[in-house]
N, C-alpha and C positions, 0 to 999 in steps of 0.2 A: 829416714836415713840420716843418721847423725855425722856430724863430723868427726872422724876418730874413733868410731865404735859400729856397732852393728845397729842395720836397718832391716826391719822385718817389708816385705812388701807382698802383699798377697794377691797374684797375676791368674789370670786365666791360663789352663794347659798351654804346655808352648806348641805353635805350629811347628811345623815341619820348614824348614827355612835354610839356606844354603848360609845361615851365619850361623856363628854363637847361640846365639838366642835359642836355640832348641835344646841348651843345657837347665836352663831355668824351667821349675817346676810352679807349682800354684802357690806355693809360698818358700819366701829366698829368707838367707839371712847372707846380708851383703855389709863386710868387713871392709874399710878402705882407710886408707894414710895419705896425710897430707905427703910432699916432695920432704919434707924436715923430719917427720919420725919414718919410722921403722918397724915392719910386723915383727912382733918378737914371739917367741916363747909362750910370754904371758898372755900377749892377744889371742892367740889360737887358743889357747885354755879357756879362755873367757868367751869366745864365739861356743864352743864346745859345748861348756855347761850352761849357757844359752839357750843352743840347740836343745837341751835335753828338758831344759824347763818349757820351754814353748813348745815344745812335742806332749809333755802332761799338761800344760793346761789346756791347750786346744786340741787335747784327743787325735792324737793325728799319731800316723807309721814313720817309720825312717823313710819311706820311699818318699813320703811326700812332702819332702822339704831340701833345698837343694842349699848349698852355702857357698858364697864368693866370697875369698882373698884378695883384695888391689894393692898391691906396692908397685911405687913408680923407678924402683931396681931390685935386684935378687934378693931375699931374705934370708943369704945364706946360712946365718946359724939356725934359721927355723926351719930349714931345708935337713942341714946337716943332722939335727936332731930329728925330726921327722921320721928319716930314712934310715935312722943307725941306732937311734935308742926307743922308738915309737914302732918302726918296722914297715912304715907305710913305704908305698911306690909312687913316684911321683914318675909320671908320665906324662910327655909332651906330649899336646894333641896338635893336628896337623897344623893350622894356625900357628905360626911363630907368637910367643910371650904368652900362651896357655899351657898350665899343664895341671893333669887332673891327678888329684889327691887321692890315692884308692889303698883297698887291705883284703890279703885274703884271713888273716888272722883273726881279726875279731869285723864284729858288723860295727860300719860305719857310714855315717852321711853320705849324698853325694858331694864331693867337693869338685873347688877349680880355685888353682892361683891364677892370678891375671898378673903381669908383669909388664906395664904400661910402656916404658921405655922399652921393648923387644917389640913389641907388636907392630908390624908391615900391611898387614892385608887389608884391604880396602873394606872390606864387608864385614871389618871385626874396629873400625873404626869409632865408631859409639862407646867401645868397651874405654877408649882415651879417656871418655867424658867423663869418668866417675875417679873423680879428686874435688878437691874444695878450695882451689884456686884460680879459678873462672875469672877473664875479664868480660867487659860487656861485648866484646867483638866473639868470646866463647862463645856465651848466651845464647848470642844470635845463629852463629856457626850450627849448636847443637841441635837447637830449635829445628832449623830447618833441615841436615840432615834427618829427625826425627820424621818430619812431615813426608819426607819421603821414601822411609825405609819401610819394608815391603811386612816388616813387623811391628806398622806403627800401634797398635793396636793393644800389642803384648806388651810391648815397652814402655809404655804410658805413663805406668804409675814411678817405673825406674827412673826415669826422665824427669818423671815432676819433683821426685826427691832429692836428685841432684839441685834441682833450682832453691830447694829448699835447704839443699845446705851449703850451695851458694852464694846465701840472703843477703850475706853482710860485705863481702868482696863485689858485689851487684849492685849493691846501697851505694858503694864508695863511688862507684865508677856512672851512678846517676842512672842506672837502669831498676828501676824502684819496682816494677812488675814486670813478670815475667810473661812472652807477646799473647795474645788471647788465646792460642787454641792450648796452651796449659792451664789457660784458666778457668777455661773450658770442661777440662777435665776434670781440676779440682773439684766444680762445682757437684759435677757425676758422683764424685766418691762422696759427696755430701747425701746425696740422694741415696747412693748406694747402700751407704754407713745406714739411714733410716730405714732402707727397707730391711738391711739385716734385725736391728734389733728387734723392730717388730718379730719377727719371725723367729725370735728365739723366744719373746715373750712369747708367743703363740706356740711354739713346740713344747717350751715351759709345761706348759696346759695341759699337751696333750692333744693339742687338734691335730685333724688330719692336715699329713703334710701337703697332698695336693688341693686341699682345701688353701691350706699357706700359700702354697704358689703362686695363687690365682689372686686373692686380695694383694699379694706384695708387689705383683709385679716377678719376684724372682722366677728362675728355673727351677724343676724339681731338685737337680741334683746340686744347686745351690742351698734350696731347702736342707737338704739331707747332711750337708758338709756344715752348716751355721751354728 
């Protein structure tokens, strides 16, 4: 998750969860602005045919990719256009400062604008956390909301990205690593990342896939999706 541009992050199915987080699929592409730019026009173009390249190369449906918008106020001209020369509906969802991107005209992604300066709800609070102007009293803040939200699980990799594009407003303010149990993570997705590629060399092949399973460590239907 970069700053200013899209972050692919690829989660486990979302639980069922009385927040947000039940919008996010197994793989997201999550768009966000600092408080200084502005989602425009262009940016939506450029998450778009994103989407469509990251759906060819990793063989994947429309269903299975979800897309977030973050601006920290309304993007009105990307609104205006949207809804009067593109034809989409923009629909608030019950959550104040979500509203989700939809078409009945042609197939399109699942979307959701997030609108950080609207957002109220207590349990939609984490969605604050994804900008790239973090001080170290944020860090920590997020951190430990994280620890305790009942979708820590899901949220992992989202959480760790923002730290990473954090890195350098974190550096300034002397908080040089992020507190252990993100580093925790990271370390997982190191292990993760190995037993994937094993497992593609090995489908490569041609071995059987529950054979795969079993040397990597993975699930079968991790197998199956690699």
């Amino acid at each position: 998750m970069n700053k200013n541009s899209d972050g692919i992050k690829e989660n486990k199915q979302a639980p069922k969860s009385r927040n947000n987080a039940s919008f996010f699929k197994r793989h997201n592409i999550i768009e966000f602005k600092s408080p200084k730019y502005i989602l425009n026009i262009q940016a939506f173009h450029r998450v778009m045919g994103y989407f469509h390249f990251y759906l060819a190369q990793n063989k994947l449906k429309f269903d299975d990719v979800a897309i977030t918008f973050v601006s920290v106020n309304a993007p009105k001209k990307l609104l205006n256009y949207l809804e009067n020369e593109q034809k989409y509906k923009i629909v608030p969802a019950e959550q104040s400062g979500i509203y989700y991107i939809t078409s009945e005209s042609v197939q399109s992604p699942k979307m959701q604008l997030v609108i950080s300066s609207q957002l109220s709800a207590k349990d939609a609070e984490w969605l604050r956390a994804i900008r790239d102007d973090w001080t170290a009293k944020d860090g920590i803040k997020y951190a430990e909301e994280f620890e305790q939200s009942v979708d820590r699980e899901y949220l992992e990799e989202i959480i760790f990205g923002l730290f990473s594009a954090n890195e350098k407003s974190l550096e300034e303010e002397n908080m040089v690593k992020p507190p252990p149990r993100i580093i925790s993570i990271a370390d997982k997705w190191v292990v993760k990342a190995k037993q994937i590629e094993i497992a593609r060399n090995m489908k490569s092949e041609g071995t059987d896939l529950h054979f795969i399973a079993r040397v990597t460590g993975l699930t079968f239907d991790e197998v199956l999706n690699v």
